[in-house]
C-alpha positions in Angstrom: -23.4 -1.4 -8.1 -23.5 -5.0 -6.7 -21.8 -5.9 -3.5 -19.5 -8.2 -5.3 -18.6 -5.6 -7.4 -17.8 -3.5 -4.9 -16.3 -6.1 -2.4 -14.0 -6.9 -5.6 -12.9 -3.1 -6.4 -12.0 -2.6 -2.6 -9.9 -5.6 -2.4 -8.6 -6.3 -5.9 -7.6 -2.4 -6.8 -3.9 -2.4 -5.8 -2.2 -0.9 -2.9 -1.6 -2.7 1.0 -5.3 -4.1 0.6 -3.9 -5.9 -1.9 -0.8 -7.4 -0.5 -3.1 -7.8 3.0 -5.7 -10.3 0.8 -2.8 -12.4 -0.9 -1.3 -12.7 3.0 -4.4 -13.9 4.2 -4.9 -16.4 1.2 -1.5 -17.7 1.6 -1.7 -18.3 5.3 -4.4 -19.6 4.8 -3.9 -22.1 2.6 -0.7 -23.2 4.7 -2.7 -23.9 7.6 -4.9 -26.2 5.2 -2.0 -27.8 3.4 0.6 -28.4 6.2 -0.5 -31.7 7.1 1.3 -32.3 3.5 4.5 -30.3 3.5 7.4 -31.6 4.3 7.7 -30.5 7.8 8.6 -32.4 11.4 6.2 -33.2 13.2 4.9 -30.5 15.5 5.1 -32.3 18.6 7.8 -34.5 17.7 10.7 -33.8 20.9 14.9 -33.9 20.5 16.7 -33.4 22.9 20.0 -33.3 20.4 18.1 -30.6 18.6 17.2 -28.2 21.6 16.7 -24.3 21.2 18.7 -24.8 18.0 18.9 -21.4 16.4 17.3 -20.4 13.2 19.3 -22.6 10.3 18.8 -24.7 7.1 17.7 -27.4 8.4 15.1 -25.5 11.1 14.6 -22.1 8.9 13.0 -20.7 12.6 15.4 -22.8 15.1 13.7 -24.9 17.4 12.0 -25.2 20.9 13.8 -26.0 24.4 12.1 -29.0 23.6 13.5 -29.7 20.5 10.5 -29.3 18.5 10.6 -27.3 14.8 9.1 -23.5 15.2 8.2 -23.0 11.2 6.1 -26.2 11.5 4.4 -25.2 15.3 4.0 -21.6 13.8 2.0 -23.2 10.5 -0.2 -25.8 12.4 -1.1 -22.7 14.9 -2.4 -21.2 12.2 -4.8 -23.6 11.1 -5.8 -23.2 15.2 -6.1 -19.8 14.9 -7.8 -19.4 11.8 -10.3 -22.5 12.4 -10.8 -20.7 16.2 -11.7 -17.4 14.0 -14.3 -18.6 11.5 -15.9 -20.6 14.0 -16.2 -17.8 16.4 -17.4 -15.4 13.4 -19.9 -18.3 12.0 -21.4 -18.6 16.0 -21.3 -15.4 17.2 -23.0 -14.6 13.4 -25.8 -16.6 13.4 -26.5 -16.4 17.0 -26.5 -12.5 16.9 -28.0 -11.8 13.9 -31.5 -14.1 15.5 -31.1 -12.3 18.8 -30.8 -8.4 16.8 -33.9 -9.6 14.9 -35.5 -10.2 17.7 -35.0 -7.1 19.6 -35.4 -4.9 16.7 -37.8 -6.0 14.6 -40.7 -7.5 17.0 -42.0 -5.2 20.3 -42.8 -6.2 23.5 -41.4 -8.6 25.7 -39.4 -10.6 23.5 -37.4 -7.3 22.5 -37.3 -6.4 26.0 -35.9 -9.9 27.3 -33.4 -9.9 24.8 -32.0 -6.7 25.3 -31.7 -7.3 29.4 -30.2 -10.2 28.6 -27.5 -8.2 26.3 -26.9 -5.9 29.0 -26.1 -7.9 31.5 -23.8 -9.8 29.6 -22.4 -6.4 28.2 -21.3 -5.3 31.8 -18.6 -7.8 31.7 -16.0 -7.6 29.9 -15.2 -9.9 27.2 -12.4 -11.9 28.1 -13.2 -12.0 31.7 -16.0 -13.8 30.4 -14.1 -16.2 28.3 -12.0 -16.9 31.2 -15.0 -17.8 33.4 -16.3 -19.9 30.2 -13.0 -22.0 29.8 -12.4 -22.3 33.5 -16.0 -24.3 33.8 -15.7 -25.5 30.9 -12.7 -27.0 30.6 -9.9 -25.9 27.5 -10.6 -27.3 24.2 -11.0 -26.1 20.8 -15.3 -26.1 21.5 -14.9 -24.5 24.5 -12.6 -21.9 23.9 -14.8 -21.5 20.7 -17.7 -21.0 23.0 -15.9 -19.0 25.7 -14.7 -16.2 23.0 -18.4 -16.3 21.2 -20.2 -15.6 24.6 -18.6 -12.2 24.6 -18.8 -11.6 21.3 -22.8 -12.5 20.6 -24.4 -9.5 22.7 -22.4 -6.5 20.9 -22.8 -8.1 17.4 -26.7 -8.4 18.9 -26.9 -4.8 19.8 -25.5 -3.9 16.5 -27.4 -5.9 14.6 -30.7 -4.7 16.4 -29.7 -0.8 15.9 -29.6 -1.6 12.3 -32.6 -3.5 12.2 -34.8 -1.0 14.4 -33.6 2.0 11.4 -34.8 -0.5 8.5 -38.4 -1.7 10.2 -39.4 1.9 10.5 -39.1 2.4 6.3 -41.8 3.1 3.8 -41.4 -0.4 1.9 -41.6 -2.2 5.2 -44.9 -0.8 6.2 -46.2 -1.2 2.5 -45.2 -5.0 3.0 -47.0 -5.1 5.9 -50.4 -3.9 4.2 -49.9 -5.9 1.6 -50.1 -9.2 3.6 -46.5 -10.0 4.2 -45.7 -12.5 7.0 -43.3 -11.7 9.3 -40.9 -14.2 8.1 -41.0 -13.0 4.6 -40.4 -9.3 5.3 -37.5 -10.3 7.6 -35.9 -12.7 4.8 -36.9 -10.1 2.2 -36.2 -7.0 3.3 -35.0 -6.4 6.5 -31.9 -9.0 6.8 -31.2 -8.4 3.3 -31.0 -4.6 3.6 -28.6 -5.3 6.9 -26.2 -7.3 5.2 -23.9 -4.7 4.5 -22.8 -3.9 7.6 -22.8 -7.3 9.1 -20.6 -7.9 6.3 -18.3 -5.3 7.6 -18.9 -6.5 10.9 -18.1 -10.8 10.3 -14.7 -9.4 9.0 -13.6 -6.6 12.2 -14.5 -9.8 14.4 -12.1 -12.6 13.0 -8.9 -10.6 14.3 -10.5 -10.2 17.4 -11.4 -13.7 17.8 -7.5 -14.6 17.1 -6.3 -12.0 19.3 -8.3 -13.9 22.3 -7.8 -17.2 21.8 -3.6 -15.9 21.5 -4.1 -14.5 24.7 -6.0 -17.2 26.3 -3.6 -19.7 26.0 -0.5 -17.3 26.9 -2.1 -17.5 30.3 -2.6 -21.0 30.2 -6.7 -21.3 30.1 -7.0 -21.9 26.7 -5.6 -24.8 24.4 -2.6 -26.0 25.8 0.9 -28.3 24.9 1.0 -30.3 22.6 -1.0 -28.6 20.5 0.9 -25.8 19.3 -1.1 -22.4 19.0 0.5 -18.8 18.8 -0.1 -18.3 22.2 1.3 -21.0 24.1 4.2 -21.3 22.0 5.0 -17.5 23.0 4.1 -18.8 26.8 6.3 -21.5 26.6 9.3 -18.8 24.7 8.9 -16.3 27.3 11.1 -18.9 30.1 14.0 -19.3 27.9 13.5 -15.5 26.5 17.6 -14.5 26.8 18.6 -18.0 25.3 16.4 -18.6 22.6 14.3 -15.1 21.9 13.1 -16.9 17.8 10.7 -19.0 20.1 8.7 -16.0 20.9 9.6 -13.6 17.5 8.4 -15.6 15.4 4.8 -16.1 16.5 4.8 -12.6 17.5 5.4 -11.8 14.0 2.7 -14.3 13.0 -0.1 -12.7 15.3 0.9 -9.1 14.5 0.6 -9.6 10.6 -2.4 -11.8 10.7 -4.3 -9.5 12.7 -3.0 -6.7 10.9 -4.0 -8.0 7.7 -7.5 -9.0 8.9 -8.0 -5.3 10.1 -6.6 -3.5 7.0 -9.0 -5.5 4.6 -12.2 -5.2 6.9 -11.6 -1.3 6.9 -11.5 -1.5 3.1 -14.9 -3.3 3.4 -16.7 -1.3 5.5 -15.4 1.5 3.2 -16.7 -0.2 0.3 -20.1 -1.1 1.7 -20.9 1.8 4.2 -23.1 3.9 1.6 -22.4 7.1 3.9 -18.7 6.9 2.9 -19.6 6.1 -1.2 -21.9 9.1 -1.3 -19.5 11.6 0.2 -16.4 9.9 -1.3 -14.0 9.8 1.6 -12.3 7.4 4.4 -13.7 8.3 7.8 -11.8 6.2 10.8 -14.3 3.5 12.2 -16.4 4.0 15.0 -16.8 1.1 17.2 -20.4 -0.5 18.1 -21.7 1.9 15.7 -24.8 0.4 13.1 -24.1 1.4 9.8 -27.0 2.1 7.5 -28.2 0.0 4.2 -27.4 0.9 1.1 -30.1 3.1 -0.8 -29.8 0.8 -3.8 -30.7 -2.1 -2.1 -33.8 -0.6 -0.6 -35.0 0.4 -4.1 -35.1 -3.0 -5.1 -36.6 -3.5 -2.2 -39.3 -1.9 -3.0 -39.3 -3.6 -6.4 -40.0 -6.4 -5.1 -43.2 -5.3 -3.1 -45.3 -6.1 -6.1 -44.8 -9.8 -5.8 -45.8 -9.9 -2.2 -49.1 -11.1 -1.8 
């Protein structure tokens, strides 16, 4: 079976997976669309409208500044999500050309890339992003930037323990006899037998990314008022917590079910695309920064293939 196919039977069969996709597709396209609802201004201030509570005419109440939560909440969104793709699309391609490299070639390029993944591996991630924002300085790039440093060395070391399990296979030393050039085995058969679990791996990271970038700028290093994001707006709730406790609920609510939904779909992914889990037909619990293996189909048509090569 294809991976579409199977992507679409995990997603598209019913159940919370189902409800988990359609909230992701419709926050989504909120955050792409609110520029065009009819919404106040995000950063637009009242003071006759200050820490109003949630009513018809503000269906979330509004700041201590006067400002409307339901349109603050949906252009955080678009912050959040845009600050998750990017991170994903980064940390993705950046990873995936660093795991190649220390898992498909030997020698010193393997072993430079992997010292270099260590020692950014003994720091933990958001102490890093910290440091990152803190030089940097706190916009969208560089909070980007800050959450993708410690991000690329554990999708690296993932991506180079799945790598290192598909260079050591039959069709890979038959493409090699047969003439192969390095970059045409690693476009044609190693990367595309790995896609599966970077798949798997792309979705478990977006949440992650969201979760940071929410924590960031609770504590004030990453993007800051006016632009509203879920985190500053529950930084800038938490002072007037007794008085006005919507300010902070409400993008709670929106990180808890975001994330949430993120995670619930990428579990139904990496059950769909681990074959481990098809062939025994059962739902293990993750294992984190563990390589999954390719798919055995895929590797037959790997082999396939190996009469064009040449």
């Amino acid at each position: 079976m294809s991976i579409r196919a199977r992507l679409g039977r995990a997603l598209f069969s019913g159940g919370p997976v189902l409800v988990c996709v359609a909230f992701i597709l419709v926050i989504t396209l909120l955050a792409i669309g609110v520029s065009v609802l009819p919404l106040p201004d995000p950063t637009a201030q009242s003071a006759i409208f200050r820490l109003k509570p949630p009513s018809v005419e503000h269906l979330l109440g509004t700041d201590r500044l006067g400002r409307d939560i339901l349109s603050r909440v949906l252009w955080g969104a678009r912050v959040s999500l845009l600050v998750g793709v990017a991170v994903v699309a980064l940390s993705g391609a950046l990873g995936t050309l660093l795991g190649v490299i220390g898992g498909y070639f030997r020698g010193w390029p393997s072993t430079l890339v992997m010292r270099l993944t260590d020692i950014f591996l003994a720091f933990p991630p958001l102490i890093l992003a910290m440091v990152t924002v803190t030089v940097l300085g706190n916009n969208l790039f560089t909070v980007v930037l800050a959450i993708s440093v410690g991000v690329i060395p554990r999708f690296t070391r993932i991506t180079r323990g799945t790598i290192l399990s598909i260079r050591e296979r039959d069709y890979i030393d038959a493409a090699r006899g047969l003439g192969a050039s390095h970059a045409r085995i690693i476009l044609g058969y190693v990367l595309l037998n790995a896609i599966d679990p970077m798949i798997v791996l792309l979705t478990l990271l977006i949440p992650q990314a969201i979760l940071t970038e929410a924590l960031l700028s609770f504590l004030g290093l990453g993007i800051t008022d006016p632009t509203p994001t879920w985190g500053n707006m529950i930084n800038s709730g938490q002072i007037v917590l007794r008085e006005g406790p919507w300010l902070t609920f409400f993008p709670g609510v929106a990180i808890v079910l975001t994330v949430l939904a993120f995670n619930l779909v990428g579990d139904a992914i990496r059950d769909a695309l681990d074959p481990a889990l098809r062939e025994a037909g059962v739902v293990v619990s993750a294992v984190p920064d563990m390589p999954r293996a390719a798919a055995p189909l895929t590797d037959v048509s790997a082999e396939r293939r190996l009469t064009a090569v040449g």
